[in-house]
N, C-alpha and C positions, 0 to 999 in steps of 0.2 A: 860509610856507605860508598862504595866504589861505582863505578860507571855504569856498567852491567847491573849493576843491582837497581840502581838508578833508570835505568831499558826499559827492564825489565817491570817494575813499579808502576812503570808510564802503561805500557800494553795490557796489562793486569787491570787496570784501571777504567781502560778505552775499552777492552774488552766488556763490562759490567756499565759504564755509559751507555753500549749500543743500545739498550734496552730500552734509553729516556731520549736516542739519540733527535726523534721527531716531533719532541715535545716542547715547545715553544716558549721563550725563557719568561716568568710573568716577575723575576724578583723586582725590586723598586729600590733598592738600595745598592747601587755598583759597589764593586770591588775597585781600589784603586791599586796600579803597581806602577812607579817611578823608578826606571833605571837609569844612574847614572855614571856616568865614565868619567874617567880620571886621566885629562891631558892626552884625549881622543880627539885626535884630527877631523874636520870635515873631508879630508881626501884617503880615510883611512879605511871605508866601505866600498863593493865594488860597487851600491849601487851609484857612486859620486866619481866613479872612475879607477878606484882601486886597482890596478891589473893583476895583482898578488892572489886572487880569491882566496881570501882569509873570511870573507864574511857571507858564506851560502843562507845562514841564517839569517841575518840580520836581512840581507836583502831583500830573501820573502818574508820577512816580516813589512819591508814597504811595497812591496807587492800586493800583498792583505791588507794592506792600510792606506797612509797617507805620506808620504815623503813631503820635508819641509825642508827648502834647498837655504831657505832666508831664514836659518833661525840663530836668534845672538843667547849671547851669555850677558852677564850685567855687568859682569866688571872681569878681566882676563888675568883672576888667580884664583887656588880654589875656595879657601877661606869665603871671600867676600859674594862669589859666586852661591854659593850651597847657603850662605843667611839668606841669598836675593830668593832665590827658589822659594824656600822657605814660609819667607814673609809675604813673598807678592809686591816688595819695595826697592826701592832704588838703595845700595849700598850707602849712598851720603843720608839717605836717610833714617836706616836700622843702624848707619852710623860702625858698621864691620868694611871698609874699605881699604887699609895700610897693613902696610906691613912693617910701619913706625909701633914702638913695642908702649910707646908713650900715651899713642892714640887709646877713646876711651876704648873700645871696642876693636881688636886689631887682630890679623891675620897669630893665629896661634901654634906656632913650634911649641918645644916644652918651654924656652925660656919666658913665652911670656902668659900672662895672666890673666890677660883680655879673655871673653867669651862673646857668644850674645846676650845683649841686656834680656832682664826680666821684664822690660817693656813691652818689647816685641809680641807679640801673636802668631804664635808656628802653626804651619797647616793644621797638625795632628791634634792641638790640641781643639780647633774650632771642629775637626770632625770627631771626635769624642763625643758631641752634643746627639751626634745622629746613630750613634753606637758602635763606632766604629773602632777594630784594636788595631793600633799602631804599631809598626815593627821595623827599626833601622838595620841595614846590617851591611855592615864596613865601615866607612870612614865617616865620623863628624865632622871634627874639624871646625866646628864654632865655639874652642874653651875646653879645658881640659880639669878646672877643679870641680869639686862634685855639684855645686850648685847651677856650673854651667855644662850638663851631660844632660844625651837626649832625655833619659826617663824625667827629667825636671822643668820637661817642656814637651810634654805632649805622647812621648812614645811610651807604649804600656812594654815595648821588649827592645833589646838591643842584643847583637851580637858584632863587637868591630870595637874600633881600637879610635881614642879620642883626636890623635891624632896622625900623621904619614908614616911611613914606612921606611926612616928614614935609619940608621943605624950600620951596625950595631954599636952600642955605644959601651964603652966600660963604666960598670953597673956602680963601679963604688962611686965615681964622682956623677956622672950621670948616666939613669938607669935605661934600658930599654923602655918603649914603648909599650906602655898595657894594653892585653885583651880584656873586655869586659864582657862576660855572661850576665843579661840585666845589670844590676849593679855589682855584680861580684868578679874581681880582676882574675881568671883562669891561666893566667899567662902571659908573655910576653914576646914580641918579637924577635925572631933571633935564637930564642931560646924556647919555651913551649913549645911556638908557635914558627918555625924555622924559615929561615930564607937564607939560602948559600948564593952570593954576592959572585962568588966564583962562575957555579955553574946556572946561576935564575932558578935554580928548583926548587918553588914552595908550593902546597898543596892548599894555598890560601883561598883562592879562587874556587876549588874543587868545596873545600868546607861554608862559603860561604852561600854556594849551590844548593847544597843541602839543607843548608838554613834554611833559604827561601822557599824550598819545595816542601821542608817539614809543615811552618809556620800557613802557607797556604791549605795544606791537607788538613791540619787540625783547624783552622776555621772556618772552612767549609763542611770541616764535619760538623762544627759546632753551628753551624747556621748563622752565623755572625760576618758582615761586612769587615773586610779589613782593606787598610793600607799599608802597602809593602814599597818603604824605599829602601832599595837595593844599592847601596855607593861600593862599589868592589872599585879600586885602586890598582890592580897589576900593571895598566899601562902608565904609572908615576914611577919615575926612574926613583931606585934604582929595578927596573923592570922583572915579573919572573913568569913561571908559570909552570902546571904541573909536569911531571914528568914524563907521561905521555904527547903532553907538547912540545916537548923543548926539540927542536932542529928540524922540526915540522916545517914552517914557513920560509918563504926563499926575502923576509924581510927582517933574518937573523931574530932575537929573542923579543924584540919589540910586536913583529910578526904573531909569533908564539904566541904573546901574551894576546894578542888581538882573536885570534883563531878561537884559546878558551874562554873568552870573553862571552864569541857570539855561537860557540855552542854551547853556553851557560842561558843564554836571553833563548837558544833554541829549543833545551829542556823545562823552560820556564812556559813558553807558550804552548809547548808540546803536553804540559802538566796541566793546564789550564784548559784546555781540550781532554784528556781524558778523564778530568773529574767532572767535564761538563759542563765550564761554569766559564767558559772563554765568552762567549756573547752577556755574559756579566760582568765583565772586568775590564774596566781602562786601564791601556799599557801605554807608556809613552816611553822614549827610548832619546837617550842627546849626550851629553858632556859637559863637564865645569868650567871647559873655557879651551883653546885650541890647543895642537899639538905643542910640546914645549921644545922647540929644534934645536936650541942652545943646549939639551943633552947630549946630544950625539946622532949620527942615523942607526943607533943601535939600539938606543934607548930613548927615541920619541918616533912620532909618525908623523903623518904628511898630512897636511893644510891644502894642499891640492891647490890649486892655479893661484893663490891667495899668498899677499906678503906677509913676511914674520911668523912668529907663532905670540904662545904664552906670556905674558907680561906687556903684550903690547896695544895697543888699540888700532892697529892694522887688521885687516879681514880676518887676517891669519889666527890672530891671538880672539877676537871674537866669535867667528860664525862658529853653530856649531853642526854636526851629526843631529837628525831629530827624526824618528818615526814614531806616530800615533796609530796605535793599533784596536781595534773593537771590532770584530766582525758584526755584521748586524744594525751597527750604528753609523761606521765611521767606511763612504764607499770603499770599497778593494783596488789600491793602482791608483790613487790618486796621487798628484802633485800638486799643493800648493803653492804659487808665492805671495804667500802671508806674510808680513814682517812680523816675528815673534821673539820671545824673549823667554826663559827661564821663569823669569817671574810670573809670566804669564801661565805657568803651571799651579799654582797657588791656585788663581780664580776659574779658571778652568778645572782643577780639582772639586774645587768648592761647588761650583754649577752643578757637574757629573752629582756629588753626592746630595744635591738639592737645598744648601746650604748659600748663604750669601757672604759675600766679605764683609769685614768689619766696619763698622760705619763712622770711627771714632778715629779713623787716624786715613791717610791717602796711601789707597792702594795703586801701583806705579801697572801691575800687570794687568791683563785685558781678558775678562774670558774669549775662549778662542773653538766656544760651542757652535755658533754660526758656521765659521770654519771648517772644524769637524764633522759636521753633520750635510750641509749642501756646496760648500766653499765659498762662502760668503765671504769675501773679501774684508777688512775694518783700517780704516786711513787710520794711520797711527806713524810718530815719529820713532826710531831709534836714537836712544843717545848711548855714546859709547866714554864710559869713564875710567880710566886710572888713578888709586887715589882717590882722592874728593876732586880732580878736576876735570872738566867734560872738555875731550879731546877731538870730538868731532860725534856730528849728526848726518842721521839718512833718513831720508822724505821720500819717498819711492824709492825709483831707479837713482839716485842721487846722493853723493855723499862730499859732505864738507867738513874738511878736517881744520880745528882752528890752532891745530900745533902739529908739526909733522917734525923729521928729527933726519940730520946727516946722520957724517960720522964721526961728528965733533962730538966729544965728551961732553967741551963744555954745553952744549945745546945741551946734550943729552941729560946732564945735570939741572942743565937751568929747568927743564919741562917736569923733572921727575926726582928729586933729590935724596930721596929714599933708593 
């Protein structure tokens, strides 16, 4: 399905909505859609400062919504980030934190073996109770053997690859990374599924579009609630993007990749309006954890006034990008400063579909419905972790860091030895 065809679909659509366009939404069971981005800067929108306008969409999207200028990640890599989301818990405590391959649960390349335990309680599957179909599509990233893949915690569909985008590797000692259609691998990166390192030209971004716009049409044809997390990856170096982007933005390919990102989240809200069903559907819109700048300025983005990026527990590597969108529900042009977290999508998920958190284990995130709905304020601490150690806390306006770091190795080593 190509762009135009994709226009075209949308105004086809909007066209045959106008009919119901003054009919007032009565469903009781929202839609939820989680977009998440992959080593997306908070200085990487113009509505944070950007001057590149790479992201017209994105920024009326906080326009219609809610901008969240204070919002963290749980821990600043993506692994441990996307369990936190997840769970609704603090990495030290779903226990996915390192990138030590020993740990029980640990950041997963191919070499290691780790996933998320079968302890845990993933969003999708506590919304299954209310009937709702689940659908990943792009990166996991929480375990790559079969016991530890989404369909085995909660998602009834998958389209994305278990873990990064990393390669290409030679297949005989080790293989590319698989695509998974549901359970069945269609491909691999590199090869089915391409990405030329040379010139960033893959069509991944564009396919996984299409996913999300299919998967939305058929369950609202079906009348059925669903959740859609959307994890697309092109801003994880090694960066690409389709070919209609590529030399687009004056922020070379990392740029590019940003551009079809947020005309992906544009055709998404744009689809979501012509089937009618936008004032039924939570969108929240953020990232796994700050730009990653030790790529290159070619291949990461900007952290905006903030030090460091990825890997670190500096601003830089926590805050992230965050818009909540709901027309209807959630005022139009708002600003919050909420302190928020990642995790705090779990129970704010949970709320929106009328459902509660678990009451069997401590949930770390906060529903954040007050919030969304009159800006209700909620005093709550940030703590910001690397690893299993907590490297510093924010109380308001206020942040104490109880390890900060030269450019001594040795500190550097001593704080983080991994």
């Amino acid at each position: 399905m190509d762009v135009c065809l994709i226009q075209t679909l949308i105004l086809f659509c909007s066209l045959i909505c106008c009919f119901w366009a003054d009919t007032p939404s009565n469903k009781s069971t929202p839609n939820i859609i989680i977009i998440l981005m992959d080593d997306m800067g908070w200085g990487d929108l113009g509505v944070f400062g950007q001057p590149s306008k790479e992201t017209p969409n994105l920024d009326s999207m906080a326009a219609q919504g809610m901008l969240f200028p204070n919002f963290y990640t749980a821990n600043p890599l993506c692994s441990p980030s996307r369990a936190s989301l997840l769970t609704g818990r603090l990495p030290v405590r779903n226990g996915f934190y390192t990138t030590n391959a020993h740990a029980r649960n640990a950041y997963t390349p191919q070499e290691v073996v780790g996933g998320i335990s079968r302890d845990e309680i993933l969003l999708p599957q506590i919304l299954k109770k209310k009937g709702y179909v689940n659908k990943i599509i792009g990166k996991w990233h929480l375990g790559h053997r079969a016991h530890h893949l989404p369909l085995e915690h909660g998602f009834d569909e998958w389209f994305g690859a278990p873990n990064c985008h990393f390669g290409p590797y030679n297949s005989s000692d080790r293989p590319n990374v698989p695509v998974y259609n549901n359970s069945q691998m269609v491909g691999r990166y590199y090869e089915e599924f391409g990405i030329d390192k040379k010139t960033g030209e893959s069509n991944l971004t564009q396919i996984y579009l299409e996913e999300g716009l299919d998967f939305i049409f058929h369950q609202n044809m079906a009348q059925r609630p669903f959740f859609l997390y959307w994890a697309a990856d092109a801003t994880h170096a090694p960066v690409y993007a389709s070919k209609r982007f590529l030399g687009k933005s004056s922020r070379g390919r990392y740029g590019d990749a940003v551009m079809e990102l947020d005309y992906s989240v544009g055709q998404m809200l744009a689809w979501l309006r012509a089937l009618g069903i936008d004032k039924d559907t939570f969108v929240f819109f953020t990232s796994d954890n700050g730009a990653a700048v030790m790529s290159g300025p070619k291949q990461s983005g900007s952290n905006g006034p903030f030090l460091c990026g990825k890997e670190t527990t500096f601003e830089g590597g926590m805050r992230e990008p965050a818009i909540a969108w709901w027309p209807g529900h959630i005022p139009a042009g708002t600003v919050s400063q909420q302190l928020g977290t990642v995790m705090d999508l779990f129970s704010t998920s949970l709320s929106v579909a009328g459902l509660s958190v678990p009451d069997d284990r401590l949930i770390d995130g906060l529903d954040l419905s007050p919030v969304l709905h009159n800006n209700t304020l909620i005093n709550r601490p940030i703590f910001y972790y690397r690893g299993n150690e907590m490297m510093a806390v924010r109380v308001g306006p206020y942040k104490a860091h109880y390890w900060t770091w030269s450019n001594s190795w040795e500190e550097f080593n001593r704080v983080s030895p991994s």
